[in-house]
N, C-alpha and C positions, 0 to 999 in steps of 0.2 A: 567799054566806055570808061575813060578816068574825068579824072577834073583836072583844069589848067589851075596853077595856082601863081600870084607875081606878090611881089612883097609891096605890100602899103605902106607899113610902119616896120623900124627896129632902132630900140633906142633902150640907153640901160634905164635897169630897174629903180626902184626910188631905194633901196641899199647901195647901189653901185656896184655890187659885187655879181648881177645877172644881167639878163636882158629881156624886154618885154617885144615880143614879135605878133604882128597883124600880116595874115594874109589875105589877100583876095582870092577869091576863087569863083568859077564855071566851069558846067560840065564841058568836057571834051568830047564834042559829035557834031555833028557837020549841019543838022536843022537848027531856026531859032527858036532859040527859050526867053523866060524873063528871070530863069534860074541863077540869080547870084548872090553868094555871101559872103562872109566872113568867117578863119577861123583864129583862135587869136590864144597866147598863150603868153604866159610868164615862168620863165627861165628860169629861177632863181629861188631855193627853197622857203628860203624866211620870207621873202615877198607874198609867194603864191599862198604861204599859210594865213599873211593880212589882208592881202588886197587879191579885188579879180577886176576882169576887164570886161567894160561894160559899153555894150551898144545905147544910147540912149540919145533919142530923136535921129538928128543926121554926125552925132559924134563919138567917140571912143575914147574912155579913159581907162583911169583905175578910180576905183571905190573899195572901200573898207568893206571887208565880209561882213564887220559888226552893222556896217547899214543897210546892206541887202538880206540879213536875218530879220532887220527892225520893220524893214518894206515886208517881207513876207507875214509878219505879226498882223501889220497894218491891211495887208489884205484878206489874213484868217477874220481880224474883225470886220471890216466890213462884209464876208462872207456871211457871216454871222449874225451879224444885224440884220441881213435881208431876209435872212432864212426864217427869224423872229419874227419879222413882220408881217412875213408872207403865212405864219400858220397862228398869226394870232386873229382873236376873234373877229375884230372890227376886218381886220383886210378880209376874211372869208366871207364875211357877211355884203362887203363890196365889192367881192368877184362874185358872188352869186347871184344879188341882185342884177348885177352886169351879166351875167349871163341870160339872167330869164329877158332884159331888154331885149338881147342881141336874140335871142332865140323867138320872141314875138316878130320880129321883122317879118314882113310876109313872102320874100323872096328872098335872094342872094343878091343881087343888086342893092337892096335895101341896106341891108348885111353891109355892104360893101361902103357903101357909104357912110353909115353910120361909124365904119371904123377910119375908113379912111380924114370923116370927117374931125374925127379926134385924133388923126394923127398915129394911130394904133400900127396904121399898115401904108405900105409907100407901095405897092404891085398894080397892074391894071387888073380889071377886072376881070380878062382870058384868063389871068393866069391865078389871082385868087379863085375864080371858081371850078380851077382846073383839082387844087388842094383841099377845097372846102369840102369838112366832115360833119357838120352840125358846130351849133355853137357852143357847146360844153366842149366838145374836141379843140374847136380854134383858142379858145380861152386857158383849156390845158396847157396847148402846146406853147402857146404864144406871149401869155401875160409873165411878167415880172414883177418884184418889190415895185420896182421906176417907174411901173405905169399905173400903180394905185389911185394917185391925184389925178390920173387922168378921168379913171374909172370913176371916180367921184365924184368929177362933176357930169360925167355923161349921163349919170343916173342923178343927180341934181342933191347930191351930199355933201356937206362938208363937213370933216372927222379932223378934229384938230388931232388926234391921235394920229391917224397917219399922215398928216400935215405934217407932224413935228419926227416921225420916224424919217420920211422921205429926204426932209431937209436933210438930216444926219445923215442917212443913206449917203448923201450927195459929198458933204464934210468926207466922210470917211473915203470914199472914192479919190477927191482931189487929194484928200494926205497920201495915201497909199501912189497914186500918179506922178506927186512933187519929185523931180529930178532928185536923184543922189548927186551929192557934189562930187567932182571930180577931185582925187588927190594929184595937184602938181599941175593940175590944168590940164588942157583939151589934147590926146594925143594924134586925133584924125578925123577930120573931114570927110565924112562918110560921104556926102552929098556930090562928090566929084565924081565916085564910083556908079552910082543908080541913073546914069543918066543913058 
């Protein structure tokens, strides 16, 4: 098995002295897949040392390495903050009250509603009670920083402490998400390819 590769893009580099190449690619075999990508390179040494080429939404450009270092910052912090929040007191004391909730429910049905009714779990019920381990299990596996405010009001709390983590929580996320700008504009239309 190889891969079919066709050329999407090739057009010089922002020096003019290289070239910045996009290809498409699928594998080469005869059943179907939904197997397809991109692989994409810059030619050209002083470019490839500023800029790389970036998949982002349905498009392709180039961006400065100095903003996808800044983006990765942006993501160790928000890593970071959840991680805070998630082992600081008040959250523990709101997943555990939450637990002993979810763990009085008298059945799994009950269970089930209760989460579903907050939003916690999107599954039917076959298949949530196919997984169901007790509630300190589904709480381990399941809960996140993001669902704290959830948990607080199911247990009928409100913590302006995690009120005011979660909002940030949220800030940090969309900063870390915000598109990098393209250097020079949009080099491809991804969205022609995924169809």
């Amino acid at each position: 098995m190889g891969t079919d590769r066709s050329q999407a893009y090739r057009g010089p580099c922002p020096c003019g002295k290289g070239e910045v190449d996009i290809q498409f690619c699928t594998p080469d075999h005869p059943w179907p897949t939904k197997s397809k990508w991109f692989e994409s390179r810059i030619i050209c040494e002083k470019c490839a040392e500023t800029y790389s080429l970036e998949e982002q939404g349905q498009f392709y450009g180039l961006v400065e390495k100095q903003e996808v270092l800044e983006r990765g910052k942006r993501y160790e912090a928000y890593k970071t903050a959840q991680a805070n929040l998630m082992v600081s007191h008040q959250a523990q004391e709101v997943i555990s009250k939450f637990t002993v909730l979810l763990d009085s429910k008298q059945s799994m049905a009950a269970c089930h509603r209760l989460l579903s009714a907050h939003r916690l779990i999107h599954e039917s019920y076959g298949t949530f009670t196919k997984h169901w381990k007790g509630a300190a299990a589904w709480v381990s596996s399941n809960i996140r920083a993001n669902h704290l405010e959830t948990l607080s009001s199911a247990i009928g709390v409100q913590d302006e402490y995690i009120s005011t983590a979660v909002s940030e929580l949220k800030r940090l996320w969309e900063e870390y998400q915000r598109p990098l700008p393209f250097h020079g504009g949009l080099l491809l239309d991804t969205s022609l390819y995924h169809r």
